[in-house]
C-alpha positions in Angstrom: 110.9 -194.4 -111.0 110.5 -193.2 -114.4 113.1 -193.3 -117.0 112.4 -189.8 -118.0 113.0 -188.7 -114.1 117.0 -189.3 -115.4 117.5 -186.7 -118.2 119.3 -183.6 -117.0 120.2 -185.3 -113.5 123.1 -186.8 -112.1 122.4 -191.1 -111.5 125.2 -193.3 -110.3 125.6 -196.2 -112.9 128.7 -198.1 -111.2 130.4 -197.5 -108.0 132.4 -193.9 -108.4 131.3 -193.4 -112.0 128.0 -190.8 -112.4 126.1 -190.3 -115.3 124.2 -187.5 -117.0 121.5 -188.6 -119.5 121.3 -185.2 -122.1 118.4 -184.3 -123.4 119.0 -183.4 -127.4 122.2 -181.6 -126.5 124.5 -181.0 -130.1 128.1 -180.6 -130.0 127.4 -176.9 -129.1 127.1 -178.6 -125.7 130.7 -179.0 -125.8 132.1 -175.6 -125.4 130.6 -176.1 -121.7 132.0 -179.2 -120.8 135.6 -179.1 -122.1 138.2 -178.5 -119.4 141.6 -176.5 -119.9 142.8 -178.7 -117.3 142.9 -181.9 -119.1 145.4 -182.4 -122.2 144.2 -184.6 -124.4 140.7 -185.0 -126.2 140.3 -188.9 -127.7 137.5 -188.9 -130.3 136.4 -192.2 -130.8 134.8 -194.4 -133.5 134.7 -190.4 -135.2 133.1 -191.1 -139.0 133.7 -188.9 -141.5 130.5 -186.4 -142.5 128.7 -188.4 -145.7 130.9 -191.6 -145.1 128.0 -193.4 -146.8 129.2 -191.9 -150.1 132.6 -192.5 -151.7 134.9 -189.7 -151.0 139.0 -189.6 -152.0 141.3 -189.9 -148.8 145.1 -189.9 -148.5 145.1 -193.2 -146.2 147.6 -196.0 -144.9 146.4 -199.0 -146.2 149.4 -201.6 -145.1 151.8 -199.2 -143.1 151.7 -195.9 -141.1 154.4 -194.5 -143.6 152.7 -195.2 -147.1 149.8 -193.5 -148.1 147.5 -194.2 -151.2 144.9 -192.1 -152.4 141.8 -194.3 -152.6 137.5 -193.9 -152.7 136.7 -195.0 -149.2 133.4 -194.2 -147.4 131.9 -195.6 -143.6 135.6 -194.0 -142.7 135.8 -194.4 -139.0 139.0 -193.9 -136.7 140.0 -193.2 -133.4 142.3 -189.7 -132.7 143.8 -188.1 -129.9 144.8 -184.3 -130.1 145.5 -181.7 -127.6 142.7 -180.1 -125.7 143.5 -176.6 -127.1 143.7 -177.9 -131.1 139.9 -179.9 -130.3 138.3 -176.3 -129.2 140.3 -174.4 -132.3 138.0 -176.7 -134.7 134.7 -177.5 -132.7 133.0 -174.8 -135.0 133.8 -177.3 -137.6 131.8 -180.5 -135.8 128.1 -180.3 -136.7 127.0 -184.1 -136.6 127.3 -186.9 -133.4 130.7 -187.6 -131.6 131.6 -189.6 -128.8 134.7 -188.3 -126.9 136.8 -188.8 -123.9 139.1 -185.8 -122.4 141.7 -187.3 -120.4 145.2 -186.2 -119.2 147.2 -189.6 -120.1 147.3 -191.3 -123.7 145.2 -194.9 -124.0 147.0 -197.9 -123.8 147.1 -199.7 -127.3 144.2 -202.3 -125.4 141.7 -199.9 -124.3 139.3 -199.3 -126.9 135.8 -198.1 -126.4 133.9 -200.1 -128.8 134.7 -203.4 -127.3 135.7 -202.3 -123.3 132.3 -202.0 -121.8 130.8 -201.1 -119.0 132.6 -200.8 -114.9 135.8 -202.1 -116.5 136.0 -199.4 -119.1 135.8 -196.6 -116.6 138.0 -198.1 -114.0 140.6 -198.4 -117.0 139.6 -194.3 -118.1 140.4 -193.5 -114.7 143.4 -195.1 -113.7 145.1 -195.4 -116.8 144.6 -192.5 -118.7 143.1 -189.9 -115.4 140.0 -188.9 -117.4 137.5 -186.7 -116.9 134.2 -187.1 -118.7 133.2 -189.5 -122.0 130.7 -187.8 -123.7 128.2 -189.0 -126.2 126.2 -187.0 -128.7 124.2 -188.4 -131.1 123.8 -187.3 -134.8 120.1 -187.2 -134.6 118.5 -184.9 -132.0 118.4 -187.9 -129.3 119.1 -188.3 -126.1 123.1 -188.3 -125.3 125.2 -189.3 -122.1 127.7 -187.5 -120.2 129.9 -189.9 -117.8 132.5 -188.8 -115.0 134.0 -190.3 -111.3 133.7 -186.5 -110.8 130.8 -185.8 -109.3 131.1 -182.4 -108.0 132.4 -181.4 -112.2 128.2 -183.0 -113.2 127.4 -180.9 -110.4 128.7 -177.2 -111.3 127.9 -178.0 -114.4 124.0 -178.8 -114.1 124.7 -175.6 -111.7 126.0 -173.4 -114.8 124.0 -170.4 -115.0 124.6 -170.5 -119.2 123.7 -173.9 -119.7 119.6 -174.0 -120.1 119.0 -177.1 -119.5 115.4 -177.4 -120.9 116.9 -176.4 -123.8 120.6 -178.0 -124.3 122.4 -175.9 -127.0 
């Protein structure tokens, strides 16, 4: 089978976990796949837009109660906020994010850049009753869209405003 036969289809990748492969979707995407019915959206590894250059941010350098204005750039954090505030800014997100929308905070040992693979979804699903994890790259590329919900990848590819030959 051909890789390309993937992009825009639903593939099982581990037992009860499906993925969709997205062909040059943007974070426009987004507004499509958010649900009302999940609390929390978890933006993860998130990098501030030109954190190659130095920029001035308010941050917490030894304690979560001090904060010193510093130059910082390749500024990259984890954050969790409701569902409702993620949508009020979307407009604002033009470049790649990966995101999780979930029901139940993480546990302080689940964290995406080092929890791979089966284990990482098991944990999504039964620690923190998630959704989807979505990633969009920066550069049009192709992205992935993950869920145990299969019939959610379903009505989606099934959504009569989502083109899929040409992902907004």
């Amino acid at each position: 089978m051909d890789w390309s036969e993937n992009v825009n289809s639903i593939k099982e990748i581990y037992t009860g976990h499906h993925q969709i492969i997205l062909g040059f979707a943007t974070v426009d995407f987004l507004k499509f796949v958010l649900s009302d019915k999940y609390k929390y959206v978890w933006m993860c590894s998130h990098k501030t837009k030109d954190s190659l250059d130095w920029n001035t941010y308010d941050l917490p350098l030894f304690n979560n109660h001090d904060h010193y204005k510093v130059l910082a750039r390749h500024v990259a954090f984890d954050c969790v906020m409701p569902t409702n505030n993620f949508k009020a800014i979307l407009s604002k997100a033009r470049h790649g994010i990966t995101l999780i929308q979930l029901n139940e905070l993480p546990k302080y040992y689940l964290n995406p850049a080092t929890t791979r693979d089966k284990i990482r979804y098991e944990i999504l699903l039964k620690g923190c009753d998630y959704l989807f994890e979505i990633s969009i790259p920066s550069a049009t590329d192709y992205g992935t869209l993950v869920s145990f919900n299969r019939d959610f990848l379903r009505l989606l590819l099934g959504h009569e405003d989502i083109n899929w030959d040409n992902l907004p």
